[in-house]
VEXMI-201941 format. One record per residue (C-alpha): y negated, x, z negated. Coordinates in nm, 4 decimals. Layout:
N
<py->Y | px->X | pz->Z>
...
This chain:
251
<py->-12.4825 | px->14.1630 | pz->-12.5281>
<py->-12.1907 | px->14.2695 | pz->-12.7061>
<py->-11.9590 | px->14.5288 | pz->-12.6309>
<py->-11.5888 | px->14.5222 | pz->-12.7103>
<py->-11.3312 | px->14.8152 | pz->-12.7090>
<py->-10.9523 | px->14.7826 | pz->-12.7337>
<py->-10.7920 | px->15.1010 | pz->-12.7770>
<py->-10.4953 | px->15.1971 | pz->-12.9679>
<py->-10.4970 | px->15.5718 | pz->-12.9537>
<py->-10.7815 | px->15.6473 | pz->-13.2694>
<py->-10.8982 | px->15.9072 | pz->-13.1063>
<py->-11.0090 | px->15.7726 | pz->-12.7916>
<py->-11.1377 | px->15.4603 | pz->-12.9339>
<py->-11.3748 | px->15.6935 | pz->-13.1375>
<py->-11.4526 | px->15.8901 | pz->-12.8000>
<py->-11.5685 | px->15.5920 | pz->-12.6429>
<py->-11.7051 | px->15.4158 | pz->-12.8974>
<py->-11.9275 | px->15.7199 | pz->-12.9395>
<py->-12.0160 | px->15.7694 | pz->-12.5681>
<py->-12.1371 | px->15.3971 | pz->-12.5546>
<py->-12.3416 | px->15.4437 | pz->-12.8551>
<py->-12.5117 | px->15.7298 | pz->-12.7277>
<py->-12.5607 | px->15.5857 | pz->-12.3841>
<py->-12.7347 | px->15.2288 | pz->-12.5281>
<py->-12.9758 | px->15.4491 | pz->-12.6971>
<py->-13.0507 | px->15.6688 | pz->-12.3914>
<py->-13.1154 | px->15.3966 | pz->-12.1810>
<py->-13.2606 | px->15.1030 | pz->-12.4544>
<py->-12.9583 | px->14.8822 | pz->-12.3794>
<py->-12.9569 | px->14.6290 | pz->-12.6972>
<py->-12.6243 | px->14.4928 | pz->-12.8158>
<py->-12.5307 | px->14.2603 | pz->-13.0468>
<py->-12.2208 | px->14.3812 | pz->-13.1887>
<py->-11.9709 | px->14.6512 | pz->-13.1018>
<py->-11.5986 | px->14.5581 | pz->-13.2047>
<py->-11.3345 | px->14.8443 | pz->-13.1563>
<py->-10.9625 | px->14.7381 | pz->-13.2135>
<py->-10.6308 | px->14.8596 | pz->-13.1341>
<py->-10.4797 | px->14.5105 | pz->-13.1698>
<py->-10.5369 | px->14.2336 | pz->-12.8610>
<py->-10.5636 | px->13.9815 | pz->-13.1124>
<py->-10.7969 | px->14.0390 | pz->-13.3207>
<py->-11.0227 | px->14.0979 | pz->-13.0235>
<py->-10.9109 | px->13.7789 | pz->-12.8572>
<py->-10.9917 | px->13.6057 | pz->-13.1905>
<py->-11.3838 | px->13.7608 | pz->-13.1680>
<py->-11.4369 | px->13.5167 | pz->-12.8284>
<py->-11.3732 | px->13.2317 | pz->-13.0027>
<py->-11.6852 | px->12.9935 | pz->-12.9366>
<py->-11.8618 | px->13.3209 | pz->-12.7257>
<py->-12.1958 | px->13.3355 | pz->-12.6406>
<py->-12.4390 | px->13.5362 | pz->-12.4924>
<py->-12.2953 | px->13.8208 | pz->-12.1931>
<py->-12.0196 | px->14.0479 | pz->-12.2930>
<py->-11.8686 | px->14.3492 | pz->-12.2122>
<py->-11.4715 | px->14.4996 | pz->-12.2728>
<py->-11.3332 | px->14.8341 | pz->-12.1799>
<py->-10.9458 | px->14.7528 | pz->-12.2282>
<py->-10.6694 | px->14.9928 | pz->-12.2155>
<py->-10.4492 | px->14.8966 | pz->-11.9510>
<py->-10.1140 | px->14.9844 | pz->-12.2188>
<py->-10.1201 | px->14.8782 | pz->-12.5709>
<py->-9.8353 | px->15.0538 | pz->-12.7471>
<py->-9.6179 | px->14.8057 | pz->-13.0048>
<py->-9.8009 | px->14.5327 | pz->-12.8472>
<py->-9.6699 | px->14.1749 | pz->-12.6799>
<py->-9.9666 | px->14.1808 | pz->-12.5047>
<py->-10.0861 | px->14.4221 | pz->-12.2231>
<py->-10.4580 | px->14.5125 | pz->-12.1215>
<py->-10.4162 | px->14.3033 | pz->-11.7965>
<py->-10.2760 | px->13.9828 | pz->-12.0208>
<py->-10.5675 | px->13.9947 | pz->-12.2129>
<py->-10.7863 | px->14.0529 | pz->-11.9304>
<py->-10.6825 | px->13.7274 | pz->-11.8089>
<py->-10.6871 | px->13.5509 | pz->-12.1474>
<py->-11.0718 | px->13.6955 | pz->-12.1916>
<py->-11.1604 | px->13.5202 | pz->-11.8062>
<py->-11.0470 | px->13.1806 | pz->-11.9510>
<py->-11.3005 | px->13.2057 | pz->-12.2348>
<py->-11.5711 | px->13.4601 | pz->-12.1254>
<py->-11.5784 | px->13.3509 | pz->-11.7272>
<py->-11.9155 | px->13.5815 | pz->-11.6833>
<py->-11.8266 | px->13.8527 | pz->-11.9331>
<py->-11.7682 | px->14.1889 | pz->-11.7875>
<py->-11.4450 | px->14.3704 | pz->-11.7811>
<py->-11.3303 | px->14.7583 | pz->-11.7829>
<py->-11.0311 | px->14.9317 | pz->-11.7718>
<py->-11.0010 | px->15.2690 | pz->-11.9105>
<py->-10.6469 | px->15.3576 | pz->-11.8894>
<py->-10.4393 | px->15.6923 | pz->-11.8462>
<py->-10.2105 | px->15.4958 | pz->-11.6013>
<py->-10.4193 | px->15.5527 | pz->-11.2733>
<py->-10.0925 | px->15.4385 | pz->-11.0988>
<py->-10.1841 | px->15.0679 | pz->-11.2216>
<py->-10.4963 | px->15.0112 | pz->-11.0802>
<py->-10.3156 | px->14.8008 | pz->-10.7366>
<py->-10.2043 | px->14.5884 | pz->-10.9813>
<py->-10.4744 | px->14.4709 | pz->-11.1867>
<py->-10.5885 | px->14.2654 | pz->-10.8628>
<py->-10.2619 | px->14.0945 | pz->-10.9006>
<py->-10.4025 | px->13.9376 | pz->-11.2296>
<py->-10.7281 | px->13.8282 | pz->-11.0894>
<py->-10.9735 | px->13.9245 | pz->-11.3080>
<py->-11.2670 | px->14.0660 | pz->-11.1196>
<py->-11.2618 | px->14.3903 | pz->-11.3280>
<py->-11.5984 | px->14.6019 | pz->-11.2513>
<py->-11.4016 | px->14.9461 | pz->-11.2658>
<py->-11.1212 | px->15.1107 | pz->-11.3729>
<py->-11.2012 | px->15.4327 | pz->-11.5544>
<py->-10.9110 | px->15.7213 | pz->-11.6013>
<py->-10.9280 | px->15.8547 | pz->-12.0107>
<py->-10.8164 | px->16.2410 | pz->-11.8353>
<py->-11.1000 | px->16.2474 | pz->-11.6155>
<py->-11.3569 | px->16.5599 | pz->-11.6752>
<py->-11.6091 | px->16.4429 | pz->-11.9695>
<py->-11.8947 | px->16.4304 | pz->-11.7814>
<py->-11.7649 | px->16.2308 | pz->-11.4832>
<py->-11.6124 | px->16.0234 | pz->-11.7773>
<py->-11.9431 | px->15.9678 | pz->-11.8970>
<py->-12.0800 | px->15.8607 | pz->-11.5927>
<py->-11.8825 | px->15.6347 | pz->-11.4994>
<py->-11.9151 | px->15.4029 | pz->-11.8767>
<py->-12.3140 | px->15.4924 | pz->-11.8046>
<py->-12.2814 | px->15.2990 | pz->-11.5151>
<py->-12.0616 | px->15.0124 | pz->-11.6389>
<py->-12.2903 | px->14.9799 | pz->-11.9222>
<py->-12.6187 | px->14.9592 | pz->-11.6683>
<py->-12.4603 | px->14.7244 | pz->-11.4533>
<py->-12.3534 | px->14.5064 | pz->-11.7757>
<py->-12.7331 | px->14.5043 | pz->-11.8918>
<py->-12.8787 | px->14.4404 | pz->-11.5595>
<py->-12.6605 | px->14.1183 | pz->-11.5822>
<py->-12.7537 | px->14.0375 | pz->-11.8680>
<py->-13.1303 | px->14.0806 | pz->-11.7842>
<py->-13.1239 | px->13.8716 | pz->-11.4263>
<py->-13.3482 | px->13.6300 | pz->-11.3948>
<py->-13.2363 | px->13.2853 | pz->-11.4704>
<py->-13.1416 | px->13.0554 | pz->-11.1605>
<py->-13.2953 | px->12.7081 | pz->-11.1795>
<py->-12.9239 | px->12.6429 | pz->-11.2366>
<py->-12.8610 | px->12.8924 | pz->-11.5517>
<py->-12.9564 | px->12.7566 | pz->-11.8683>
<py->-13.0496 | px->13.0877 | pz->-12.0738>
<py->-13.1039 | px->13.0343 | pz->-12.4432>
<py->-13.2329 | px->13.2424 | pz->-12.7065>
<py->-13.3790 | px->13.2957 | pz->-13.0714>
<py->-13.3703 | px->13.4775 | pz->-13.3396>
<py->-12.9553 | px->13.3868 | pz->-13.4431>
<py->-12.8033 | px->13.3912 | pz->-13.0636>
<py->-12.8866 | px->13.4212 | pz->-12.6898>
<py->-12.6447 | px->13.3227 | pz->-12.3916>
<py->-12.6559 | px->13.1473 | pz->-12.0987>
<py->-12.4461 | px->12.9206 | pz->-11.9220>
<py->-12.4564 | px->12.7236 | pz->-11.5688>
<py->-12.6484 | px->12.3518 | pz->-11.6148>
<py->-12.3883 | px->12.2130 | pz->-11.3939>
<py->-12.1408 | px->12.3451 | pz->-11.7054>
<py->-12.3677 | px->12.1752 | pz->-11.9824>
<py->-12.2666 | px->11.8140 | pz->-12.0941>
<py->-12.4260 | px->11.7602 | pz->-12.4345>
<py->-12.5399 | px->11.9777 | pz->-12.7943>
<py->-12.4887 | px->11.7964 | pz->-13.1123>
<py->-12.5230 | px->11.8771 | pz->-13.4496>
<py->-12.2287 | px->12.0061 | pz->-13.7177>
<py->-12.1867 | px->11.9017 | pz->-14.0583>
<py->-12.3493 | px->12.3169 | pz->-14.1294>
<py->-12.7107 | px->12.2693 | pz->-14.1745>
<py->-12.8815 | px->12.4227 | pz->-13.8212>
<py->-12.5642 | px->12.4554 | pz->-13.6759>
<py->-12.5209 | px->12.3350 | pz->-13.3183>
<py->-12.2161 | px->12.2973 | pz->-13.0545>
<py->-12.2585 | px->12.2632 | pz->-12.7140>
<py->-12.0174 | px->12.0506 | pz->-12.4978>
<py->-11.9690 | px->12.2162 | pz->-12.1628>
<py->-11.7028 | px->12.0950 | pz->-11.9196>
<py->-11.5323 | px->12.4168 | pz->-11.9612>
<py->-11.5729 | px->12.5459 | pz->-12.2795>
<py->-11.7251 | px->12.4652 | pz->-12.6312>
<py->-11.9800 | px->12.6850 | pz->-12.7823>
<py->-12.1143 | px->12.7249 | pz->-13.1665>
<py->-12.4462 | px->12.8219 | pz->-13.2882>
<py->-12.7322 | px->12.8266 | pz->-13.4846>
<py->-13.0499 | px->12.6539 | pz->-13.3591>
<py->-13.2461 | px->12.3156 | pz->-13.3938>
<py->-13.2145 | px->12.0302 | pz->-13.1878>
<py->-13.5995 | px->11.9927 | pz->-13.1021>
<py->-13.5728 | px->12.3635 | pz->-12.9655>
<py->-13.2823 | px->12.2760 | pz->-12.6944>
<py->-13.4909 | px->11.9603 | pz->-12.6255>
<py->-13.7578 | px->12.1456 | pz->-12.5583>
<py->-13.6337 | px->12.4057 | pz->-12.3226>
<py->-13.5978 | px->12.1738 | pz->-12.0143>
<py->-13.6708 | px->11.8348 | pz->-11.8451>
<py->-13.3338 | px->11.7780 | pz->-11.7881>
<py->-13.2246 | px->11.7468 | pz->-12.1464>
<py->-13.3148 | px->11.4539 | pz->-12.3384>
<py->-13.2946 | px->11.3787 | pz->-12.7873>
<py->-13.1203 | px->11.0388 | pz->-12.7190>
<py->-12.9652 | px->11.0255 | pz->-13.0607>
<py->-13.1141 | px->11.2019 | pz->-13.3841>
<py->-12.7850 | px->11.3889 | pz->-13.3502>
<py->-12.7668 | px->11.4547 | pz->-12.9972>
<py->-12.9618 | px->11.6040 | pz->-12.6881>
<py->-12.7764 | px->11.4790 | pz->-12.3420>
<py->-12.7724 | px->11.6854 | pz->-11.9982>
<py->-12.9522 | px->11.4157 | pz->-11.7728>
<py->-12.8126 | px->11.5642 | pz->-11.4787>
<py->-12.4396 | px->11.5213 | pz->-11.6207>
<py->-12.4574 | px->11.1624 | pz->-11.7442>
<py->-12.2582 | px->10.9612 | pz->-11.5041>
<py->-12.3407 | px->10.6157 | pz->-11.7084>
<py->-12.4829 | px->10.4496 | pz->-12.0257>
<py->-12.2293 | px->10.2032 | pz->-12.1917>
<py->-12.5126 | px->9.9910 | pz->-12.4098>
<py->-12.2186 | px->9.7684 | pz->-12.5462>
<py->-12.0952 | px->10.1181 | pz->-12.7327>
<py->-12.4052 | px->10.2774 | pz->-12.6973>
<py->-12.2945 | px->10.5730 | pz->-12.5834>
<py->-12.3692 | px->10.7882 | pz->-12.2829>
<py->-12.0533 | px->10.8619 | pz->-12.0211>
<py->-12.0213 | px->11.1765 | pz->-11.8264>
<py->-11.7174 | px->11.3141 | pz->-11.6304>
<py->-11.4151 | px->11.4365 | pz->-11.7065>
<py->-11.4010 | px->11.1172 | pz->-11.9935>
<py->-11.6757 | px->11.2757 | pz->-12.2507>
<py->-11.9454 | px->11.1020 | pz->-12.4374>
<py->-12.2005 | px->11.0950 | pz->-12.6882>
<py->-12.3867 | px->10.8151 | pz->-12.8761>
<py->-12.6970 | px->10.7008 | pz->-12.8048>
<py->-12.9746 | px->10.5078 | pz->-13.0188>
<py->-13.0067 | px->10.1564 | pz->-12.9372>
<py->-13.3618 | px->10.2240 | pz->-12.8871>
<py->-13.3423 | px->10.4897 | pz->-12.7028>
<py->-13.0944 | px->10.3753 | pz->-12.4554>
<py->-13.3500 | px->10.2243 | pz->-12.2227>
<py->-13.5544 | px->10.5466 | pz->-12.2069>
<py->-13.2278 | px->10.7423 | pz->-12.1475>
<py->-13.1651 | px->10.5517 | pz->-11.8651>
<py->-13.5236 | px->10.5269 | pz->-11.7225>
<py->-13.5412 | px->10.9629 | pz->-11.7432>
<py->-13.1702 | px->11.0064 | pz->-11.6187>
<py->-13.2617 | px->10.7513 | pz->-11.2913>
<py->-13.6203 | px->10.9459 | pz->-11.2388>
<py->-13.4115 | px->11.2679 | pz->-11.2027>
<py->-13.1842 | px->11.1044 | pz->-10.9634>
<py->-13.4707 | px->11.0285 | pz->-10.7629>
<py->-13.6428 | px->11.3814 | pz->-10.7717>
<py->-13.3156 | px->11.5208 | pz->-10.6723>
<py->-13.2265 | px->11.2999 | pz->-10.3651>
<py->-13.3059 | px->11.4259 | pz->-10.0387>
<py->-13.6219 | px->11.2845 | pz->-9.8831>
């Protein structure tokens, strides 16, 4: 997980920066990284190509700013659509409104509230954050994780993974959003029947391929992606993708 805090006030990004310190070591809640900024866009520029489950407390008013808490509430949902969100805001009179911007916030927390009802209430943000995090996986989440990255994203999301020009660098093609990150191909492969290595530089979501084009050799999903596929792998890809077909229609 990793835990963001915009803030512009010093002091009160050091309050709560210290408060959710102390709390992830009272309660062994791991995080990856904790980024405290008083500017929206260097935090917006920290989700670029997002993984694994996230957590912001945002101040609602962000002095000198273009940009208000809410705005990039909203710009965080288009990239982080599972990440959790916070407010912690002095402006208790703009908590009607945040539902107005349709970001599924998980609280809003006042900064003047008495420290130890403060306290309790990021304790509990934090707890629900990690239990999140911790669910256990749907047959329709995809959760991934070694010793670089973890995340997890929806199969129904997942299109394709290929591999970058950076040695052991992946991306993964999702109909929504494109991810970055270290790993090998063999281990994505390897993680469930539904993906298949039908290129040396690609592993394919079965369950997204809509058809094989053997003239281009490349594999066709939705929404007008593709991939290429080996010439001699093209008739295995489309013996495994029609066997899933089969175990998923009704009987």
């Amino acid at each position: 997980m990793n835990i963001f805090i915009l803030e512009d006030h010093l002091i009160q990004q050091q309050r709560l920066e210290r408060i959710v310190k102390a709390l992830c070591v009272k309660h062994h809640i791991r995080y990856r990284h904790l980024f405290s900024t008083a500017k929206p866009d260097r935090l917006l520029a920290q989700l670029e190509g997002a993984l694994d489950h996230q957590l912001y407390f945002l101040d609602l008013e962000i002095k000198n700013e273009k940009h208000t808490g809410l705005e990039v509430a909203q710009e965080i949902r288009q990239k982080d659509p599972y990440g959790t969100i916070v407010f912690v805001t002095t402006h208790s009179e703009l908590a009607p409104k945040t539902f107005a911007y349709r970001v599924a916030a998980l609280d809003f927390i006042e900064k003047d509230l008495p420290e130890e009802e403060f306290i309790q209430k990021v304790e509990a943000c934090l707890q629900i954050a990690d239990e999140r995090r911790n669910l256990s996986a749907s047959p329709d989440l995809f959760s991934f994780e070694n010793k670089y990255t973890s995340f997890q994203i929806p199969f129904s999301e997942i299109l394709y993974f290929e591999t970058m020009d950076v040695p052991h660098k992946i991306r993964l093609i999702a109909t929504s959003r494109t991810l970055e990150f270290y790993a090998e191909l063999h281990e994505i492969a390897a993680c469930d029947e539904r993906f298949f290595r039908c290129h040396r530089a690609f592993v394919v979501n079965l369950a997204s391929v809509r058809s094989i084009d053997k003239k281009n050799k490349l594999v066709v999903f939705d929404h007008g992606a593709s991939c290429t596929v080996s010439r001699r792998l093209q008739k295995e890809t489309i013996e495994k993708m029609e066997a899933l077909r089969q175990e998923e229609s009704p009987k």
